[in-house]
VEXDREN-2710 file (C-alpha; in Angstrom, 1 decimal):
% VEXDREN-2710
k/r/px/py/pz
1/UNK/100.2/156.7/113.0
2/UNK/96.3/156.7/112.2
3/UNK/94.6/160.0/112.7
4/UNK/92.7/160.4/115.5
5/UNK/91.2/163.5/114.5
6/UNK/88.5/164.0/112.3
7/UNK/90.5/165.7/108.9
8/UNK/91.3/161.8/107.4
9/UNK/94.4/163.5/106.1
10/UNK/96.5/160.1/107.0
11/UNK/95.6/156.3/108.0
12/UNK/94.6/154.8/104.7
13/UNK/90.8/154.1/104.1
14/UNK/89.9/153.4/107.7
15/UNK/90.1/157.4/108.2
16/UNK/88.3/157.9/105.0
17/UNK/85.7/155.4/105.5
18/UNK/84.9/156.3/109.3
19/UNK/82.7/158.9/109.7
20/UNK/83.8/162.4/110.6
21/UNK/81.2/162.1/113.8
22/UNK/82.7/158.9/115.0
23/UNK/86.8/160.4/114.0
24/UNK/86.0/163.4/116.3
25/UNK/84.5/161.4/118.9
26/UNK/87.7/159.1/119.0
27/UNK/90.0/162.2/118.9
28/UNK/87.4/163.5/122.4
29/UNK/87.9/160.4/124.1
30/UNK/91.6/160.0/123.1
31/UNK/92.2/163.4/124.7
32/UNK/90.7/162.9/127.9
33/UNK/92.0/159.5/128.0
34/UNK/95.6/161.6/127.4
35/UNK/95.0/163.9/130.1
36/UNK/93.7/162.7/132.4
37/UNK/96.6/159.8/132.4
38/UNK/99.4/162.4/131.9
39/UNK/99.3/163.1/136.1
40/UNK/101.1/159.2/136.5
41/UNK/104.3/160.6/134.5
42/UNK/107.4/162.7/135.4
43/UNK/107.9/163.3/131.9
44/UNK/105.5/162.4/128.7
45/UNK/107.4/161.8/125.3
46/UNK/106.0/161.7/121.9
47/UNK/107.3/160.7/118.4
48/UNK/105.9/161.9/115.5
49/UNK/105.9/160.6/111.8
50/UNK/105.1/163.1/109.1
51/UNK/103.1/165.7/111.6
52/UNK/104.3/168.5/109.5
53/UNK/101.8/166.7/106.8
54/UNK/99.3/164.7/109.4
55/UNK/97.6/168.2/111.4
56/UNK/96.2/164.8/114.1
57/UNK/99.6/164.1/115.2
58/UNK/100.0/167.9/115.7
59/UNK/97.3/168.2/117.8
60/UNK/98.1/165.1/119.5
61/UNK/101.3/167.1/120.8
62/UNK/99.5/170.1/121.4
63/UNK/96.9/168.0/123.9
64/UNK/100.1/166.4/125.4
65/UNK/101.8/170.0/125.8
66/UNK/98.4/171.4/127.3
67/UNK/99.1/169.1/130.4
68/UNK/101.8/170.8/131.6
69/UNK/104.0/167.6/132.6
70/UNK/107.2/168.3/130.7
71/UNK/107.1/167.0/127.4
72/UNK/110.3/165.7/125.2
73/UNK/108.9/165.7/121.4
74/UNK/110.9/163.2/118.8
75/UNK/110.6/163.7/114.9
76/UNK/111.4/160.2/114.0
77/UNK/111.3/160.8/110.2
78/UNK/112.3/164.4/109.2
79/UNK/113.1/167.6/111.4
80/UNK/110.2/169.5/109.7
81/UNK/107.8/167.7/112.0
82/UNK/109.3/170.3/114.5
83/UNK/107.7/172.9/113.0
84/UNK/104.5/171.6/113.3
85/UNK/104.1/171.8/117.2
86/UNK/106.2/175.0/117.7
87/UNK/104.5/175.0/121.6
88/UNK/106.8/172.1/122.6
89/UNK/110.1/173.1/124.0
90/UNK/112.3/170.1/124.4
91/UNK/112.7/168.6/120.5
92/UNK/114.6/166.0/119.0
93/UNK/115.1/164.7/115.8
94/UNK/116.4/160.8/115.3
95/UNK/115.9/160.4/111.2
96/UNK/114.6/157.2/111.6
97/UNK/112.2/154.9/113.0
98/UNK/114.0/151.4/112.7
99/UNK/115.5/150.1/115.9
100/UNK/118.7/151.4/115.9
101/UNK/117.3/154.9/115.9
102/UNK/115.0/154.4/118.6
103/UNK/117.1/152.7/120.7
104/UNK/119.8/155.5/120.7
105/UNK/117.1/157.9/121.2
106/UNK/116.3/156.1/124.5
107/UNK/119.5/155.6/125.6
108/UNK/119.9/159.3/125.4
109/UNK/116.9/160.0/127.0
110/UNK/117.7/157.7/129.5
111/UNK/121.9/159.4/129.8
112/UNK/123.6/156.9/128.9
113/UNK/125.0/158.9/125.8
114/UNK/124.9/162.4/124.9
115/UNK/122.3/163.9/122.0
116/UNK/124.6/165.8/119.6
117/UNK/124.4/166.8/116.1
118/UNK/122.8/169.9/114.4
119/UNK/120.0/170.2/112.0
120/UNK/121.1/169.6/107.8
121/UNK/118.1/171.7/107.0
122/UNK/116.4/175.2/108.4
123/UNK/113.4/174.6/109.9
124/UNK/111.2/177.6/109.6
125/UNK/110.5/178.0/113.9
126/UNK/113.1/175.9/114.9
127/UNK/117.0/176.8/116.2
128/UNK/119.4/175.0/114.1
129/UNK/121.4/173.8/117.3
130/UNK/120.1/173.7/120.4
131/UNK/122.3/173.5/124.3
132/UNK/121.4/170.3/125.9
133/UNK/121.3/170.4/129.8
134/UNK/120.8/167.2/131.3
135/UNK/120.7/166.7/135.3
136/UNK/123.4/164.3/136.0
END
């Protein structure tokens, strides 16, 4: 995920190269565009790559928590990501971003199977196991 906030911690040159006006700019409009969008969804979900080392894609969560439309977070990589948007309620971790991953993370959004597992790793902030209530 590029950065759309002004630090250029992640997103190759681009970030670098862009200047921190126009990165913060983007990150304004981004926003806005986020929330003011949010209102046509029952539920907003988010996946993350690295955000416990990319501070954008944490704030990008925090701006998507901020709406108030219930929010399901995904750390597609590594649980720590979890960590870094302790605001959000409903987490998940899948441990990978090819498709099998994300298609068993959408069928379980979705109910057609269960989310199980626990965390391998403490997560400073984060439960190790969490009850999972799903309306049926």
């Amino acid at each position: 995920m590029t950065p759309l906030a002004g630090d250029g911690s992640a997103g190759g040159d681009y970030a670098r190269s862009e200047p921190a006006v126009a990165r913060h700019a983007r990150w304004r409009a981004v926003t806005a565009a986020l929330q003011a969008g949010s209102a046509d969804y029952d539920v907003l979900v988010v996946g993350t790559i690295a955000a416990s080392l990319d501070p954008a894609q944490a704030r990008l969560v925090e701006t998507l928590a901020a709406t108030g439309r219930p929010l399901v977070t995904a750390a597609l990589r590594t649980p720590y990501d979890l960590a870094a948007y302790p605001s959000a309620a409903v987490n998940v971790a899948t441990y990978g971003l090819l498709p099998p991953s994300l298609e068993a993370l959408a069928a379980a959004l979705f109910g057609r199977i269960r989310f199980g597992g626990r965390l391998p790793v403490a997560v400073p902030g984060v439960a190790a196991a969490a009850t999972v209530r799903a309306p049926r």
